[in-house]
Backbone as CSV, one residue per row, in Angstrom:
resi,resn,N_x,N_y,N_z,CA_x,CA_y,CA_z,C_x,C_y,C_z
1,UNK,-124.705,-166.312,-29.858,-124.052,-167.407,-30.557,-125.106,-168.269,-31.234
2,UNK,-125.030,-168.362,-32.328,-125.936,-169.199,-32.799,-125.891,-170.951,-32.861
3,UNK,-126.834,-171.780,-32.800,-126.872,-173.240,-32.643,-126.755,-174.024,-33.401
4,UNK,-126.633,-174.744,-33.940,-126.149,-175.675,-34.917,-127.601,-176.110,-35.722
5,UNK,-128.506,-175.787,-35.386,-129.713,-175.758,-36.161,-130.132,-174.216,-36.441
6,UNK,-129.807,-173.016,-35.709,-130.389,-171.829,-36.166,-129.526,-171.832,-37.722
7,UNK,-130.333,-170.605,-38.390,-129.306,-170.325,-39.474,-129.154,-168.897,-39.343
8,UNK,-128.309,-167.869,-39.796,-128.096,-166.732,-39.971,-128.751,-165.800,-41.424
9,UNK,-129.781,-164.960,-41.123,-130.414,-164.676,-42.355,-129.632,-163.895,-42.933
10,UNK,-129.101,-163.638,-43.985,-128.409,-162.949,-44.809,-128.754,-161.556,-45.733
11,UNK,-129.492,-160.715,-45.001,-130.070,-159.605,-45.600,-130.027,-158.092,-45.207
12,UNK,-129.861,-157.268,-45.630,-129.546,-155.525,-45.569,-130.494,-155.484,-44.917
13,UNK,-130.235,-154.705,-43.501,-131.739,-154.320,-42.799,-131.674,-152.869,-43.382
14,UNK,-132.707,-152.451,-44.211,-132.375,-150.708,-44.732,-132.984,-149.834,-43.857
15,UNK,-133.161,-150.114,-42.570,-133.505,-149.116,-41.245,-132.321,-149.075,-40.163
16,UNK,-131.173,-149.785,-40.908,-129.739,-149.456,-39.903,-128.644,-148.712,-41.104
17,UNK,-128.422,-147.696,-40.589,-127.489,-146.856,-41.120,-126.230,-147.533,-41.640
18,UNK,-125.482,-148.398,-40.407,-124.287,-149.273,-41.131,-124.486,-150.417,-42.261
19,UNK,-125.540,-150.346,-42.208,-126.155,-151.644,-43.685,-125.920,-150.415,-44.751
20,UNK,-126.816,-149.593,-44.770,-126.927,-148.658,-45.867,-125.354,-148.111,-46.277
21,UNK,-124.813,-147.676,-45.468,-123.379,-147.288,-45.505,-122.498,-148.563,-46.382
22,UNK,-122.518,-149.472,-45.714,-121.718,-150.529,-46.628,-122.488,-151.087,-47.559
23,UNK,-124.090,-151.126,-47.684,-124.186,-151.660,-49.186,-123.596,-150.671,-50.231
24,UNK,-123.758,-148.868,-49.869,-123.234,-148.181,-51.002,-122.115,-148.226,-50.964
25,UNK,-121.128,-149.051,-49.962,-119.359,-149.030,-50.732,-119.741,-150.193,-51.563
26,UNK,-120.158,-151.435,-51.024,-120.077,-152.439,-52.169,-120.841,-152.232,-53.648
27,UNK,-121.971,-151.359,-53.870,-122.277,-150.957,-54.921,-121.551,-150.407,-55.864
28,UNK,-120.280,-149.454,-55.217,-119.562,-148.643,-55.412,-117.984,-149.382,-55.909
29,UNK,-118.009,-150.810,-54.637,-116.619,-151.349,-55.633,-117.149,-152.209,-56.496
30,UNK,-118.514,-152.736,-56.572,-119.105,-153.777,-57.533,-118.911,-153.089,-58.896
31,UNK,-119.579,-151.983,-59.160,-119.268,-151.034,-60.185,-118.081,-150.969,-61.053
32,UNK,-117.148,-150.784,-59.709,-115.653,-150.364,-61.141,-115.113,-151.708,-60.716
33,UNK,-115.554,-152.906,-60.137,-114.582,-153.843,-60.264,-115.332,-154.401,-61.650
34,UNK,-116.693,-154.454,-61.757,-117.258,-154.999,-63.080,-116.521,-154.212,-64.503
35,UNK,-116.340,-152.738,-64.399,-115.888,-151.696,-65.298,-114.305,-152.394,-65.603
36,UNK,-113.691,-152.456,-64.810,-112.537,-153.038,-65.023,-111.783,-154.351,-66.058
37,UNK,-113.039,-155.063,-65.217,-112.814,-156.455,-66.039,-113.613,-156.067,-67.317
38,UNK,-114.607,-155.562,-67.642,-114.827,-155.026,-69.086,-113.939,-154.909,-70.221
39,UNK,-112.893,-153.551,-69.488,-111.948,-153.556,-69.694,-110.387,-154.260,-69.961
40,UNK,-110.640,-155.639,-69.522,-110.107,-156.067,-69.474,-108.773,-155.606,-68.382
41,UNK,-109.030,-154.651,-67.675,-107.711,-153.999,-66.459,-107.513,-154.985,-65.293
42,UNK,-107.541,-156.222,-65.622,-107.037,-157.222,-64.383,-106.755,-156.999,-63.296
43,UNK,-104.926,-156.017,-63.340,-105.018,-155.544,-62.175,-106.120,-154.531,-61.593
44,UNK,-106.466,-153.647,-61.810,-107.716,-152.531,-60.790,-108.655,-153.602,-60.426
45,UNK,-108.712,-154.570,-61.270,-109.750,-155.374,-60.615,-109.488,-156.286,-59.776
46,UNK,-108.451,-156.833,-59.646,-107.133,-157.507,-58.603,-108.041,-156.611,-56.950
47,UNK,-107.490,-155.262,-57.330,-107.730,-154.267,-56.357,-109.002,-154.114,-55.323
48,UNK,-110.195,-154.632,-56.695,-111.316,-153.890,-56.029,-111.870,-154.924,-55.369
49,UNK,-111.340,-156.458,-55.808,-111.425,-157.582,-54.955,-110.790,-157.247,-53.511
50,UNK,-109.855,-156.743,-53.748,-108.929,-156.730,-52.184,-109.643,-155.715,-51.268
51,UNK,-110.223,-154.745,-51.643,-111.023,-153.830,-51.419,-112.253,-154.356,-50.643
52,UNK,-112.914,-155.071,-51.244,-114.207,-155.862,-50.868,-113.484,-156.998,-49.796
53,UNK,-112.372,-157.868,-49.760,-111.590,-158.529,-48.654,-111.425,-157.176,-47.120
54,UNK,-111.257,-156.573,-47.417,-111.244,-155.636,-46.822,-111.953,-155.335,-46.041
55,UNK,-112.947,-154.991,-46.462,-114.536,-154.561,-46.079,-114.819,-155.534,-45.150
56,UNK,-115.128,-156.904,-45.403,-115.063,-158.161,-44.883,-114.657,-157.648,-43.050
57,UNK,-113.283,-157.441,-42.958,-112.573,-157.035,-41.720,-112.995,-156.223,-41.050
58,UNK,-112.852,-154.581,-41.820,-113.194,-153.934,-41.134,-114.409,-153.872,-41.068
59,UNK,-115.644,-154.871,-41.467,-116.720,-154.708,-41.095,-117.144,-155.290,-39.711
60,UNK,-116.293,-156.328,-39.575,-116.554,-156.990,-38.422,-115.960,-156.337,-36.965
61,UNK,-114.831,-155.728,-37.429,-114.092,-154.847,-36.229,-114.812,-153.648,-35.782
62,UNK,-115.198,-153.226,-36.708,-115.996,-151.367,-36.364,-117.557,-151.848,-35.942
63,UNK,-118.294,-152.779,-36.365,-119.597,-152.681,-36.681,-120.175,-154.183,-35.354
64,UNK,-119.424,-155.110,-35.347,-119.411,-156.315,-35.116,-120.849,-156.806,-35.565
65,UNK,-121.247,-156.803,-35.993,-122.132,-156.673,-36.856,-122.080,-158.418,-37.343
66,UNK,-122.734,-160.092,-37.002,-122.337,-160.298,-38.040,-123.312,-160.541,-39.350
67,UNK,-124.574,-160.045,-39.363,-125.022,-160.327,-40.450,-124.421,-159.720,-41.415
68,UNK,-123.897,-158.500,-41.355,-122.955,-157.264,-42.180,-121.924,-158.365,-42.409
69,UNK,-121.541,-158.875,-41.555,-119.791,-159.663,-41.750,-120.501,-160.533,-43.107
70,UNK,-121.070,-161.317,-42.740,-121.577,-162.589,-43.599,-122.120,-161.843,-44.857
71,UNK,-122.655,-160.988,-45.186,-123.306,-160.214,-46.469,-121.888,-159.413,-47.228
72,UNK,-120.877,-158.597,-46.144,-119.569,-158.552,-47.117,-118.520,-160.361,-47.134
73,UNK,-118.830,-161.097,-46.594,-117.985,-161.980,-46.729,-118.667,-162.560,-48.348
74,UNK,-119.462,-162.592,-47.837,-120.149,-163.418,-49.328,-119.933,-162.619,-50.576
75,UNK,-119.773,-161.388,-50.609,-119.832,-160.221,-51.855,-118.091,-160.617,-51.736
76,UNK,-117.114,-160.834,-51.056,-115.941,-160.698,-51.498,-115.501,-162.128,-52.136
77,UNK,-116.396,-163.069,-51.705,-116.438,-164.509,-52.564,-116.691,-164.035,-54.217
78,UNK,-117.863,-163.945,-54.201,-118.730,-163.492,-55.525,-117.469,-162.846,-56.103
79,UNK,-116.978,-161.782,-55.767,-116.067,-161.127,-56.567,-114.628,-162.024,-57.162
80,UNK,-114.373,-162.845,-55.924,-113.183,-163.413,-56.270,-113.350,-164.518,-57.678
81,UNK,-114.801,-164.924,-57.558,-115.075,-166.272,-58.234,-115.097,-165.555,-59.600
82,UNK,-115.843,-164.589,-59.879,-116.460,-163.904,-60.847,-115.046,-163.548,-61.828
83,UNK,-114.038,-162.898,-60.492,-112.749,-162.646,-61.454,-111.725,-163.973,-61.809
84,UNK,-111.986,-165.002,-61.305,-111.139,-166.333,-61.967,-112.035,-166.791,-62.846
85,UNK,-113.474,-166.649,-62.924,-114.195,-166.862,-64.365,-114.085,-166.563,-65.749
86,UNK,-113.199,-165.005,-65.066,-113.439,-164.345,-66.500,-111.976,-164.434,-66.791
87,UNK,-110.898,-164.973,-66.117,-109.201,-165.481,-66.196,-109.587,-166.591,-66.982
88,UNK,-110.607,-167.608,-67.031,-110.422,-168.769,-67.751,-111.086,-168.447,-68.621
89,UNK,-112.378,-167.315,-69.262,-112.701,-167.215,-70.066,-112.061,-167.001,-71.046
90,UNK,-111.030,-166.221,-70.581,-109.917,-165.004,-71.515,-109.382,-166.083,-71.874
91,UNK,-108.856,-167.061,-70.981,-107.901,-168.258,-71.556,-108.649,-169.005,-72.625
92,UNK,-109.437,-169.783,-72.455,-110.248,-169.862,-73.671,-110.430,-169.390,-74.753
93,UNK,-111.155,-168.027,-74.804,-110.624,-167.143,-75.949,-109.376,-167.392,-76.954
94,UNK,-108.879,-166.883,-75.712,-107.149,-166.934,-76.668,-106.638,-168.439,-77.305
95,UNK,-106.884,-169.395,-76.654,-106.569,-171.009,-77.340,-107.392,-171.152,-78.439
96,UNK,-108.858,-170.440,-78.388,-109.541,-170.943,-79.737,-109.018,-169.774,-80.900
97,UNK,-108.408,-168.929,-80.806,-108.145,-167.364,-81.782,-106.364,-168.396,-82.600
């Protein structure tokens, strides 16, 4: 349990197999969730957010793991923020056209 002064370091140890394993899914949904919104495909990218929420869970259940928890919790933030960025960008867009 950590103390109210420790902090939790936030980094891929690449000499544990379950780090390596889940950085290449998140590489893997980072990829087509970025491809998506390119695309402008909202929903798949809806998806690959929920996907990465996901990960989040079952990372903590299979792995208990929590530096893993805290490194997918934070990647499923990033994703969420990234895709309401580019919802108000689009909105923008479209009011100045």
């Amino acid at each position: 349990m950590l103390m109210d002064n420790e902090k939790l370091e936030c980094r891929f140890e690449l000499s544990d197999q379950n780090h390596m394993k889940i950085r290449r899914i998140m590489t893997d949904i980072h990829g087509n969730f970025y491809r998506c919104l390119h695309q402008d495909n909202l929903i798949s990218a809806y998806r690959y957010t929920g996907m990465a929420s996901a990960l989040v869970r079952t990372c903590l259940i299979l792995t208990g793991d929590l530096q893993l928890y805290e490194l997918c919790d934070l990647f499923s933030q990033v994703l969420e923020q990234y895709l309401e960025l580019h919802k108000y960008r689009d909105g923008c867009r479209k009011v100045g056209e």
